[in-house]
C-alpha positions as CSV (number, residue, x, y, z in Angstrom):
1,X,152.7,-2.3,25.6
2,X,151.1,-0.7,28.7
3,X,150.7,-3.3,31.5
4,X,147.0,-3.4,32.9
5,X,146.4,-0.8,36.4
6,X,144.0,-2.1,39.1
7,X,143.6,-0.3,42.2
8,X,143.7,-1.7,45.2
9,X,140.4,-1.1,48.0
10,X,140.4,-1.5,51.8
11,X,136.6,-2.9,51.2
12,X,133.6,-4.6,48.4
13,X,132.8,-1.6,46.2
14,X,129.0,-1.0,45.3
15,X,130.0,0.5,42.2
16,X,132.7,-2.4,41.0
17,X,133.5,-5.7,40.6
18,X,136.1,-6.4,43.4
19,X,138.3,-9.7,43.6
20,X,139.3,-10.1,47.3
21,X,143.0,-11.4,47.8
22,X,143.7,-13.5,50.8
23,X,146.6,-16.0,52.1
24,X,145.8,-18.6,54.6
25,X,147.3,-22.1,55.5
26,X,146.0,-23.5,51.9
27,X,147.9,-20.9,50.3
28,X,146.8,-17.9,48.7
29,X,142.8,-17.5,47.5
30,X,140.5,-15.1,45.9
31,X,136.6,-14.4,46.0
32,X,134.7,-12.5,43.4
33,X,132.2,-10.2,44.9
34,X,129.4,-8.4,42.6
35,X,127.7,-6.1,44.0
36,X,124.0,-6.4,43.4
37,X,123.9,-2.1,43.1
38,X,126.2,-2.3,40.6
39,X,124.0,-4.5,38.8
40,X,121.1,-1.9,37.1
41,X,118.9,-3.7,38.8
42,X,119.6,-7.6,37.8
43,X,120.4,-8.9,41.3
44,X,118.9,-8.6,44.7
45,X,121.6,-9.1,46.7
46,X,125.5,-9.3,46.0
47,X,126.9,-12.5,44.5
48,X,130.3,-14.4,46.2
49,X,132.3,-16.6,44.6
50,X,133.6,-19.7,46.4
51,X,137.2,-19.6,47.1
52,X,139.3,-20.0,44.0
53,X,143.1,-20.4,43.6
54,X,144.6,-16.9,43.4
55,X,145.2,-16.8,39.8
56,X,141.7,-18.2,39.0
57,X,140.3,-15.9,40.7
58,X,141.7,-13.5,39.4
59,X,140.9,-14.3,36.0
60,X,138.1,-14.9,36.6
61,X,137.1,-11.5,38.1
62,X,138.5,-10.3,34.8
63,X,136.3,-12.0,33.0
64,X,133.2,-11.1,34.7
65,X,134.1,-7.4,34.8
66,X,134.3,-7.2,31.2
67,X,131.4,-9.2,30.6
68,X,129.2,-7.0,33.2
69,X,131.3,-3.5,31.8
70,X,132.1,-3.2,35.2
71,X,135.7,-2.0,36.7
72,X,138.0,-4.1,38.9
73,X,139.5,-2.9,42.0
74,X,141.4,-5.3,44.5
75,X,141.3,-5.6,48.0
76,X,144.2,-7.8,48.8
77,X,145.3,-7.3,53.0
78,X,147.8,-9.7,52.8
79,X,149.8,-9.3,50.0
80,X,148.9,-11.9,47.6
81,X,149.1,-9.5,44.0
82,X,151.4,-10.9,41.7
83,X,153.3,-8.0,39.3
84,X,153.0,-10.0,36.8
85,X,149.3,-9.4,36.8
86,X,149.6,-5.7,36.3
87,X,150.3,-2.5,38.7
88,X,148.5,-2.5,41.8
89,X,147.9,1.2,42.7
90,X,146.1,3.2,45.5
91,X,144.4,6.4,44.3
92,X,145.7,9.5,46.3
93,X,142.7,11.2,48.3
């Protein structure tokens, strides 16, 4: 079975649902940002998550993405992607 690809963003992408890694002294965390352009005209301004548990989050974002037809993309600075998740990959330019 092919494992899942998501690629991984420096920043939010109008265009895409993108969860946003992070690690701090709690541990790691995730955001979900939706980008009210990506939207077709449903939202005024982009929605934020609170700050879930890594793995919730990134569920989550899943979720949402599906449910909007939207892609994923990740934008995870400090290393928080689990493999287990899928393959994290960086389009060449």
């Amino acid at each position: 079975m092919a494992r899942n690809r998501f690629e991984q963003v420096n920043e939010v992408q109008p265009d895409a649902v993108t969860l946003l890694l992070k690690r701090d002294s709690d541990g790691a965390s995730g955001a979900i940002v939706l980008p009210a352009a990506a939207s077709q005209g449903r939202l005024t301004t982009d929605q934020v998550s609170a700050q879930l548990p890594a793995q919730d989050a990134f569920r989550g974002a899943i979720r949402l993405a599906n449910d909007v037809k939207l892609a994923l993309v990740v934008c995870d600075p400090d290393g928080v992607w689990k493999p287990e998740w899928g393959d994290l990959y960086q389009p060449i330019d």
